[in-house]
C-alpha positions as CSV (number, residue, x, y, z in Angstrom):
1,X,0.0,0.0,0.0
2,X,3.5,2.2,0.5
3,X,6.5,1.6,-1.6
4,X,7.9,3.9,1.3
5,X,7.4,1.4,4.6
6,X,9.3,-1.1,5.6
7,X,7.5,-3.8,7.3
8,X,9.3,-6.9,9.1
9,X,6.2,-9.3,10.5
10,X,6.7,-12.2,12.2
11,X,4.4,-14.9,13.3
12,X,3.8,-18.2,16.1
13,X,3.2,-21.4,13.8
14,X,1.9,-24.9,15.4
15,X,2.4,-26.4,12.5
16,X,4.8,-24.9,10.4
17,X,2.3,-23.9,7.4
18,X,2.9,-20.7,5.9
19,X,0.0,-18.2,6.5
20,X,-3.5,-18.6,4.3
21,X,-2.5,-16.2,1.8
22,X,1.2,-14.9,1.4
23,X,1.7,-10.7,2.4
24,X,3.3,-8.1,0.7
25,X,6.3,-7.8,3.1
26,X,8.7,-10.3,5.2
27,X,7.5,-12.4,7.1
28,X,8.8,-15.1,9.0
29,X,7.3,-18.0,10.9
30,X,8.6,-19.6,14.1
31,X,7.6,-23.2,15.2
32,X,6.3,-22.8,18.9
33,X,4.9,-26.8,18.5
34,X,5.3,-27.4,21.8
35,X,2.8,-27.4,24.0
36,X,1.7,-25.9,27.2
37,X,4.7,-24.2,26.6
38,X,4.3,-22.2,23.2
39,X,2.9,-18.9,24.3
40,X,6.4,-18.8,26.8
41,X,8.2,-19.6,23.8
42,X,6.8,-17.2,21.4
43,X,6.7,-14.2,24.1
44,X,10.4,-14.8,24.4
45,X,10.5,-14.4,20.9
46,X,8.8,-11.5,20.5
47,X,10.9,-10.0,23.5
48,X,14.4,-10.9,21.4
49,X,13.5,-9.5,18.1
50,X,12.4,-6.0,20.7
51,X,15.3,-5.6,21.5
52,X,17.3,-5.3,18.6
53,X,14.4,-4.6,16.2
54,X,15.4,-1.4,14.0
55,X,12.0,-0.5,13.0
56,X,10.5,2.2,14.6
57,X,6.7,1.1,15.4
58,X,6.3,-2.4,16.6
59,X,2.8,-4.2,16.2
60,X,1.4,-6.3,18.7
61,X,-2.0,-8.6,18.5
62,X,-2.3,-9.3,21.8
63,X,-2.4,-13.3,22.7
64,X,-1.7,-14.0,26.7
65,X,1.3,-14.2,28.0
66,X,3.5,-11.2,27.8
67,X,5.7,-10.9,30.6
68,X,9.4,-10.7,28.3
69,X,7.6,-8.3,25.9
70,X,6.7,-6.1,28.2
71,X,10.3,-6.2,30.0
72,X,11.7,-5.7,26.1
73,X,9.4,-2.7,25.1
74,X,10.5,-1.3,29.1
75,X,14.0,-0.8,28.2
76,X,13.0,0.1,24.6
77,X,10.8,3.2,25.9
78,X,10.7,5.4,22.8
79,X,9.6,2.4,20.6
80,X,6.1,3.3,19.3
81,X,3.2,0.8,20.4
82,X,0.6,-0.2,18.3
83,X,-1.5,-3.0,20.3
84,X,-4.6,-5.1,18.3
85,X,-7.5,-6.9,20.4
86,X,-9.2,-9.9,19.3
87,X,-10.7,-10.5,22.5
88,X,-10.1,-10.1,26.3
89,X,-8.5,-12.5,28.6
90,X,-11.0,-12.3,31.9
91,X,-14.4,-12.8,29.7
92,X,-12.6,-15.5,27.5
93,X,-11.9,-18.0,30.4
94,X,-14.7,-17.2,31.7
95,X,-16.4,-18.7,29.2
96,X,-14.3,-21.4,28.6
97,X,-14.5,-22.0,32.2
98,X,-10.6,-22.0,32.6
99,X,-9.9,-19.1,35.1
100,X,-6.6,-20.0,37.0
101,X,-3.3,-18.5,38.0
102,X,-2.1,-18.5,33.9
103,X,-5.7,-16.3,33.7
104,X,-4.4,-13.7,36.1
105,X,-1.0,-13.6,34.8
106,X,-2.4,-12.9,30.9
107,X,-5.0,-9.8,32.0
108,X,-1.9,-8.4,33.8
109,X,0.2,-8.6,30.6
110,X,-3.1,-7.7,28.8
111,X,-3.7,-4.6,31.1
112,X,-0.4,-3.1,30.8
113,X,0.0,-3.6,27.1
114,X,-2.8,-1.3,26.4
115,X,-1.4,0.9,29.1
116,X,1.8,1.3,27.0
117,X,0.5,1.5,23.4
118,X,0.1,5.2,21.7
119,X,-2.5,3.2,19.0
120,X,-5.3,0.5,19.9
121,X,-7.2,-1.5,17.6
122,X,-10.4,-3.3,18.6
123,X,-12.0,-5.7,16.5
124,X,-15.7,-4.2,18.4
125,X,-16.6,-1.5,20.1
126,X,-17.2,-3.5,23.4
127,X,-13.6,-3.7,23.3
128,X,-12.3,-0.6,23.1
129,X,-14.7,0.9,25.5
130,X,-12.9,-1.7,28.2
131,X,-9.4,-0.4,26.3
132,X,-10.5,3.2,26.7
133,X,-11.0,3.2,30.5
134,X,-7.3,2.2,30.8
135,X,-5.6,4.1,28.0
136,X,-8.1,7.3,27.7
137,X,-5.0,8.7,25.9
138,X,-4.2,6.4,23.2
139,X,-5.4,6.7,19.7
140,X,-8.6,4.1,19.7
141,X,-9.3,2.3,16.7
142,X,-12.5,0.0,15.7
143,X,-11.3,-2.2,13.2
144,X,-14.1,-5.4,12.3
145,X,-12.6,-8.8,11.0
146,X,-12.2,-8.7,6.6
147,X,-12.3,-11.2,4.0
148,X,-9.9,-12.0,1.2
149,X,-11.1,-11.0,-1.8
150,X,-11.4,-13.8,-3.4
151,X,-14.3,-14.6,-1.4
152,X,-16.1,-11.6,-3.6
153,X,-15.7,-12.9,-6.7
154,X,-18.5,-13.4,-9.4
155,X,-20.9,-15.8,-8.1
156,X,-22.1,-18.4,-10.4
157,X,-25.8,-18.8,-10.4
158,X,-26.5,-22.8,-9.4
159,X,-29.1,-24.2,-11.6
160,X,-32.7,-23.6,-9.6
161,X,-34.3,-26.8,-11.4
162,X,-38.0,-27.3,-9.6
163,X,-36.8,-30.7,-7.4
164,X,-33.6,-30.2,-7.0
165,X,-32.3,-30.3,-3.0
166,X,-31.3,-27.2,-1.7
167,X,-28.1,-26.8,0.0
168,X,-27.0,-25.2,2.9
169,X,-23.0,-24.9,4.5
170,X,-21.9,-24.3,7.9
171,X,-17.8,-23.9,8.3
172,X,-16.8,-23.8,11.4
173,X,-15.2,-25.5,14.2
174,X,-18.0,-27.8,15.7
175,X,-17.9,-25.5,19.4
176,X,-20.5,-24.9,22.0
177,X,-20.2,-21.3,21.0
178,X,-21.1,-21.7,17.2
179,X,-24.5,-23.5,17.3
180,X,-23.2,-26.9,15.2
181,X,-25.0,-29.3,17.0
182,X,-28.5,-27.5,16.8
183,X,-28.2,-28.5,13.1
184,X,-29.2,-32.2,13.5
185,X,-32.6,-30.8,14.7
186,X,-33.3,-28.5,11.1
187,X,-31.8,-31.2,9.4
188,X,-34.2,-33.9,11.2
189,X,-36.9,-31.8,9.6
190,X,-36.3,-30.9,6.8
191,X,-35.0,-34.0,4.5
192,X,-35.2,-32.2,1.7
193,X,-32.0,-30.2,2.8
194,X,-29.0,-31.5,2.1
195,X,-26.0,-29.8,4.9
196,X,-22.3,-29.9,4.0
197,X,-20.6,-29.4,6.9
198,X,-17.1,-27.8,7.0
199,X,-14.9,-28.0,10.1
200,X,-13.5,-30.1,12.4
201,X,-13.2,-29.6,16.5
202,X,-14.3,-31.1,20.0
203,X,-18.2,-32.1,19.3
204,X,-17.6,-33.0,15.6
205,X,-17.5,-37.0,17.0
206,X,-20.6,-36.4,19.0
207,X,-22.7,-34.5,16.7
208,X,-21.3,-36.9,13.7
209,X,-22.7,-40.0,15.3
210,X,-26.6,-38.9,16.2
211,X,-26.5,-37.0,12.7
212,X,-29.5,-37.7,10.2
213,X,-28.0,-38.5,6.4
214,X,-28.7,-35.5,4.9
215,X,-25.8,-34.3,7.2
216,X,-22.6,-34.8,5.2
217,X,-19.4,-34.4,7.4
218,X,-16.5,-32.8,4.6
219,X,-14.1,-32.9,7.6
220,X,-11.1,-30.0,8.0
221,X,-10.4,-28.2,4.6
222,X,-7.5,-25.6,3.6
223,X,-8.8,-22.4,3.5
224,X,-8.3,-21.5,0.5
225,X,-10.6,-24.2,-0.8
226,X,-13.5,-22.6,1.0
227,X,-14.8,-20.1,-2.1
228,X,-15.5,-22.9,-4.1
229,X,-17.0,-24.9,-1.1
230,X,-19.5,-21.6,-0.4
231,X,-20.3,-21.4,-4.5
232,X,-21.8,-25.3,-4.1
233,X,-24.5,-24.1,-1.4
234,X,-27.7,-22.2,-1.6
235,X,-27.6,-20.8,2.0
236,X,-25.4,-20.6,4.8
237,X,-25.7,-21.1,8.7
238,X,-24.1,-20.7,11.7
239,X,-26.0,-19.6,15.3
240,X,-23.4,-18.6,18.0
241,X,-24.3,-18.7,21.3
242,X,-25.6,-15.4,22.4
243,X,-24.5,-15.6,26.2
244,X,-20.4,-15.7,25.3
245,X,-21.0,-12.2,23.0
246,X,-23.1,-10.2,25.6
247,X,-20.0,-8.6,27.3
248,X,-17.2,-8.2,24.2
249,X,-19.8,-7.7,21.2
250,X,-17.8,-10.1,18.4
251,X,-17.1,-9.8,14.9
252,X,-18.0,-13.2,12.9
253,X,-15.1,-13.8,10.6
254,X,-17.6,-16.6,9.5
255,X,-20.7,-14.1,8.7
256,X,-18.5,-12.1,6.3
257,X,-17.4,-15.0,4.6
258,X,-21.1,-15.9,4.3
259,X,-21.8,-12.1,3.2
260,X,-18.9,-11.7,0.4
261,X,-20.2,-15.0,-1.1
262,X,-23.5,-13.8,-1.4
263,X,-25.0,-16.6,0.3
264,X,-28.2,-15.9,2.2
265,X,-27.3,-16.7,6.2
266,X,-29.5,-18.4,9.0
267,X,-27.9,-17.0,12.1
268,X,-29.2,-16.5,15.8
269,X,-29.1,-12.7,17.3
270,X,-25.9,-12.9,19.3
271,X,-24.1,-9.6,18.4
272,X,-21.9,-9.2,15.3
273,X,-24.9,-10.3,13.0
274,X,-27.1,-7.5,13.7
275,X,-25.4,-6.6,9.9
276,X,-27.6,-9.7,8.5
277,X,-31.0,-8.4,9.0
278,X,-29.8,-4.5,8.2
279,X,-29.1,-5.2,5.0
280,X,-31.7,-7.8,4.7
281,X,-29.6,-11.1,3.1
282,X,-30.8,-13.8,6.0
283,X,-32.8,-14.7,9.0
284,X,-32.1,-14.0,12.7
285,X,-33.5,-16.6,14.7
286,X,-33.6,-16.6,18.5
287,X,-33.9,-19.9,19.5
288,X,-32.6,-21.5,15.8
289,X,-36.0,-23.2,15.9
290,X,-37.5,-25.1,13.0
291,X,-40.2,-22.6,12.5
292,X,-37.8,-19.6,11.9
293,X,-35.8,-21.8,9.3
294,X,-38.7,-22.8,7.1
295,X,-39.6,-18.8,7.1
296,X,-35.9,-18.5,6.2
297,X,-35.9,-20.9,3.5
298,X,-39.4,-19.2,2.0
299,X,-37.4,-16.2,1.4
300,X,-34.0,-17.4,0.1
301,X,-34.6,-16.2,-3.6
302,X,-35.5,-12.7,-2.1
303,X,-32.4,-12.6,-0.1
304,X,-30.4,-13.3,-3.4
305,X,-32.1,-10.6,-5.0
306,X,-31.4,-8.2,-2.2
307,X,-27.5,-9.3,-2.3
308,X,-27.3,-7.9,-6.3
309,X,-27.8,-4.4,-4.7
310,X,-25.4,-4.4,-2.0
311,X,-22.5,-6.6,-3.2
312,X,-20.3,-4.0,-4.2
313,X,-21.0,-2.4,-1.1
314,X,-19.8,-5.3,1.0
315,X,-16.7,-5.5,-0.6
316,X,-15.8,-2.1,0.1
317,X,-16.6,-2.6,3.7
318,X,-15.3,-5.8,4.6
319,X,-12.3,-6.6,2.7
320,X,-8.9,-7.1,3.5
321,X,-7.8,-4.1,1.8
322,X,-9.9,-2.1,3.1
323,X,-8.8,-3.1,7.4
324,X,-5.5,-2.5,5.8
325,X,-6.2,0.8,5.0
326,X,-7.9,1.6,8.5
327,X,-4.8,0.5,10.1
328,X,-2.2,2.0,7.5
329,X,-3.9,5.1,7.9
330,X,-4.5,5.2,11.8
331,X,-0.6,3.9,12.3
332,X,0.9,6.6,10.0
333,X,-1.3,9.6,11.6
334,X,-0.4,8.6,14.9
335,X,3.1,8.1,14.6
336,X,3.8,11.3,12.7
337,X,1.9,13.3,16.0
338,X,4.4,11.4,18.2
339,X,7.5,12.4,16.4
C-alpha cells in the first residue's frame, strides 16, 4: 500500500504452514509446537526480536502471556506501540470456564499492554470501550474482522431446477459457542435439505454419530478451498451462542465470509450479526428453531435478489484491503503526532 514502509512481521506457527494467503512484506514464521509451553516460547520471541528490532513502530496482537515483551518494550521506551484486540483474557476464560493462575498472569500482561501502546485497535466496540477506560490517551481504533477478496468474486448462479435439493453450509469448528450441534434438529426436519458441513473440533465426534443422512461431514479443509465450497451451497448457517457475545460484542469472521459469497445466512441474534437483517440477506432466529428456518428458507430467492444491490457495497466494507487501509492510515497519523 507504501513503496515507502518497511515492514518486518513475524508470526507463532503450530504447524509450520505458511500463512493462508502470502503478504506483501517479510515475514517469518517460528515453530512454537510445543505445548503448554508455546505462548512462553513465542513471548520470548517476540521480546528478542524487541530488543534489537530497527523498526521504529512495533505491532502487537495481543495473545496471553507477555511478561518478556513487556520487559523488552520497558528498556525500549521510545519504541512506538501499536496493540490489536481480538478478544479479552478475563471474559474469554470465563467462558471457557478456565480461570486459573495462567488467567491472572495474561490480563496483567493484557492490562499493561494497552497501558503502554500510543495506537489501539479493537476488532468491536465492546472492546475498546474496556481499552479506553485504561488508555483514555491512546489513539482508539475500531477495526471489524475482513475477508480475502477472493471470497467476492462473481458468483455463479446454481441451476434452480423445480426438485432439486437445496443446500446449505456451515464452516466452522463444531464448538459450544457456534451452534453446530442445533443442526441435527433442522436437518431432522427438513430432508429435503442437504448440509455440508465444514470443520472439524471437539463435538464434531458427537454431533457426527446422532446426525441424520442429509448431514454430510467434509471434515477440516484448507482455506483456500472454501470459495469454491460456499459457491456449491444455496444458504449458509451458523447460530453462535448469544450468552459468550453479551459482554465483548464479536465480529463473525464466518458471517463475512457468508456475506462476500453472497449466500443468504440463518444466524441466531448474538451480536456481530445484527449486519444480517440491516441489509436484509438472511434470517435472525432466536432460538434456531425449526419454525424460523422454514420462514428462512421461503425467502432465500429474495435474499439473493437483495445481495445484487449491495455486493459491491460489502466489498468495500469488509475486505482485506480495506482493514488494511484503516490500520495503515491510523498507524501513519499517529506516529507522525508522536514524532
Amino acid at each position: 500500500m507504501d513503496p515507502g514502509l518497511h515492514i518486518r512481521g513475524m508470526a507463532p506457527s503450530w504447524s509450520g504452514a505458511g500463512p493462508i494467503i502470502q503478504p506483501n512484506f517479510s515475514l517469518r514464521n517460528f515453530r512454537v509446537y510445543i505445548p503448554k509451553i508455546r505462548q512462553l516460547l513465542w513471548d520470548l520471541i517476540c521480546a528478542g526480536k524487541i530488543l534489537v528490532a530497527k523498526e521504529e513502530v512495533i505491532y502487537i496482537r495481543n495473545s496471553s502471556m507477555h511478561l518478556a515483551t513487556l520487559a523488552a518494550l520497558k528498556i525500549r521506551q521510545k519504541k512506538f506501540l501499536a496493540v490489536e484486540l481480538n478478544g479479552l483474557t478475563i471474559p474469554d476464560a470465563q467462558s471457557r470456564g478456565s480461570q486459573n493462575f495462567f488467567t491472572a498472569v495474561s490480563n496483567f500482561c493484557e492490562v499493561n499492554l494497552i497501558k503502554r501502546a500510543q495506537v489501539i485497535f479493537s476488532v468491536t466496540e465492546k472492546i475498546g470501550e474496556y481499552a479506553r477506560t485504561l488508555n483514555p490517551t491512546a489513539r482508539h481504533v475500531h477495526v471489524e474482522n475482513g475477508v480475502s477478496k477472493k471470497f467476492f468474486s462473481k458468483r455463479q448462479e446454481i441451476d434452480r431446477k423445480q426438485g432439486r435439493e437445496i443446500i446449505g453450509i456451515y464452516v466452522g469448528t463444531f464448538t459450544a459457542w457456534d451452534g453446530a450441534s442445533q443442526i441435527r434438529t433442522l436437518a431432522r426436519s427438513r430432508q429435503d435439505v442437504r448440509f455440508l458441513m465444514i470443520g472439524d473440533g471437539g463435538l464434531r465426534n458427537t454431533i457426527e454419530k446422532d446426525a441424520p443422512g442429509n448431514m454430510e461431514f467434509v471434515g477440516r479443509l484448507p482455506y483456500r478451498d472454501l470459495p469454491e465450497q460456499y459457491s456449491r451451497a444455496d444458504f449458509a448457517i451458523v447460530l453462535y451462542e448469544d450468552e459468550r457475545h453479551k459482554k465483548l460484542g464479536s465480529s463473525p469472521l464466518k458471517i463475512r465470509e457468508y456475506l462476500a459469497s453472497r449466500l443468504p445466512i440463518f444466524t441466531s441474534t448474538a451480536s456481530g450479526t445484527e449486519l444480517v437483517e440491516d441489509i436484509d440477506v438472511g434470517y435472525r432466529s432466536k432460538e434456531g428453531s425449526v419454525t424460523d428456518f422454514n420462514k428462512f428458507l421461503s425467502k432465500i430467492d429474495h435474499y439473493r435478489t437483495t445481495y445484487s444491490a449491495v455486493s459491491h457495497t460489502l466489498e468495500e466494507q469488509h475486505s482485506w484491503s480495506t482493514v488494511a487501509r484503516l490500520t495503515l492510515d491510523a498507524l501513519t497519523s499517529e506516529f507522525r503526532r508522536h514524532r
